[in-house]
N, C-alpha and C positions, 0 to 999 in steps of 0.2 A: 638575617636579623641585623648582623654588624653592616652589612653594606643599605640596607633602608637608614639606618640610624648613625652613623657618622658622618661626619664633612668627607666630600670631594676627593680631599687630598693626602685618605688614606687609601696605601696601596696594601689590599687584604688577598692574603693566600692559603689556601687550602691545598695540604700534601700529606702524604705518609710521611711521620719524619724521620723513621727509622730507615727512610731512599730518597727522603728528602738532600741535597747540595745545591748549595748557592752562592757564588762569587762574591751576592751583597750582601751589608749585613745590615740587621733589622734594630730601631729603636726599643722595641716592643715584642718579645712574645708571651704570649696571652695561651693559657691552655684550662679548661676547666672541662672537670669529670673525667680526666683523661690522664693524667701520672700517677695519678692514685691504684692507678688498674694492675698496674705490674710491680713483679718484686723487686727486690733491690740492685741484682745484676739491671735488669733490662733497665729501670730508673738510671743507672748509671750510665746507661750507654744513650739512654735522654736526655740527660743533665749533658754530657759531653755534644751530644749533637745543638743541645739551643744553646751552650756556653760558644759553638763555631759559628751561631747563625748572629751573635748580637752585637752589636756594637759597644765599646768599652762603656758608655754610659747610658747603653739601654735598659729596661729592666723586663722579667721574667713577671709574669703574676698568672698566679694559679692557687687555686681553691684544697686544702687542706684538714679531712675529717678528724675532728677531735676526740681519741681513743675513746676517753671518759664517756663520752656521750653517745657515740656512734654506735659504739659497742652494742647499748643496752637495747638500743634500736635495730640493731640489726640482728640480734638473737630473736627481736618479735617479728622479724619482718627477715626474714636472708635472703638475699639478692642474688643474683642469679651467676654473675663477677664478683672476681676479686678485688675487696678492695682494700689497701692498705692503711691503717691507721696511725697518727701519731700521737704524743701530748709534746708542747711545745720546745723541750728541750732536748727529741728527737730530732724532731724538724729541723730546729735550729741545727745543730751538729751533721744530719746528711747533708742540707745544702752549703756548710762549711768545709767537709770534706769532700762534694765536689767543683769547690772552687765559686759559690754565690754567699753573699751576704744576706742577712735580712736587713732594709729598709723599714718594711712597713707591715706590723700583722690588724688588719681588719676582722673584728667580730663581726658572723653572721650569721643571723639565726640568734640570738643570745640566749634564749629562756624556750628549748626547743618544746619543754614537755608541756606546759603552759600554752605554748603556744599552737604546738599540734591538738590539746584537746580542746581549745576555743576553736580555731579553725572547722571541726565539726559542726559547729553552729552555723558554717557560712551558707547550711541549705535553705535555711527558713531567711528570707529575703528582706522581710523587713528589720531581721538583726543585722545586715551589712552594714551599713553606717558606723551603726556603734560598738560592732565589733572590730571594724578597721581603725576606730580611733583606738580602745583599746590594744589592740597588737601593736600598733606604733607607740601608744604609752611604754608598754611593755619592752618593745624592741630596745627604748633608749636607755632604760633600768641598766646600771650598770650590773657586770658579772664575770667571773673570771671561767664559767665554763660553756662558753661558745657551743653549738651544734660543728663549726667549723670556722677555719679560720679561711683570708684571702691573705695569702701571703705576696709581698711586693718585694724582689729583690735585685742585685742586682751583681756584677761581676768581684770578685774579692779583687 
C-alpha cells in the first residue's frame, strides 16, 4: 500500500526488527499494530532498536490503544494477541524513559461506540452517503477519549 501511494523518493523497508541492523539511519519509522503486541521487556528492546535506526531529527509514529476505551471493547470482542494498553500519561512516561519525546498525539477514532453502532448501517446502501457525512460530523466533535491515539515522536 505504502509503495502504490507515496512519491518515488521514498526508500521503504520491511524486516524483523528485533535482526534488523543498518549502518543508515532513517528520517521516519512508522510502525502500526505492531508495539503494542508485546510487553514492556520486548518494547524496550524496540524502543532501543528504532532509537539506533533514526536519525537525531527523525520521528517514530505508531498507533496507541487508549486503555479507557479499548478495554471495554476487547472484554466484547478478545483478540486473539496481546495487546497492550495505555491512558496518555503512561505512554507519555514509557517513551520518556526510553529516551523519545512526544511531538504530536493524533485522536483516532474519537467517538468509537457511536461510531461502531452507526457503522452497522453501512449494509443497507442507500444509507452510505449520509451515513458517511454523519461519521465525519462525528469524527471532528471534539473529545478527550480517543479509541486510540497516533503518537508522533521523536529522540529526547
Amino acid at each position: 500500500i505504502a509503495r502504490n501511494n507515496l512519491e518515488k523518493n521514498w526508500k521503504l523497508i520491511k524486516r524483523d526488527i528485533f535482526r534488523f541492523n543498518a549502518k543508515e539511519k532513517f528520517e521516519l519509522v512508522y510502525s502500526f499494530k505492531f508495539i503494542r503486541h508485546f510487553d514492556i521487556k520486548k518494547r524496550s528492546i524496540l524502543y532501543k532498536k528504532i532509537r539506533n535506526l533514526m536519525k537525531k531529527d527523525g520521528y517514530l509514529v505508531f498507533d496507541v490503544p487508549n486503555k479507557l476505551i479499548y478495554y471495554n471493547y476487547q472484554k466484547k470482542h478478545p483478540g486473539a494477541v496481546y495487546d497492550e494498553l495505555w491512558n496518555k500519561d503512561e505512554i507519555i512516561k514509557e517513551l520518556k524513559d526510553n529516551g523519545f519525546i512526544i511531538i504530536q498525539t493524533i485522536q483516532n477514532i474519537k467517538h468509537f461506540r457511536s461510531q461502531e453502532f452507526l457503522s452497522k448501517f453501512s449494509k443497507i446502501k442507500i444509507l452510505n452517503y449520509p451515513l458517511f457525512l454523519l461519521l465525519r460530523a462525528i469524527e471532528i466533535t471534539p473529545t478527550n477519549k480517543p479509541y486510540e491515539w497516533i503518537i508522533v515522536a521523536k529522540l529526547k
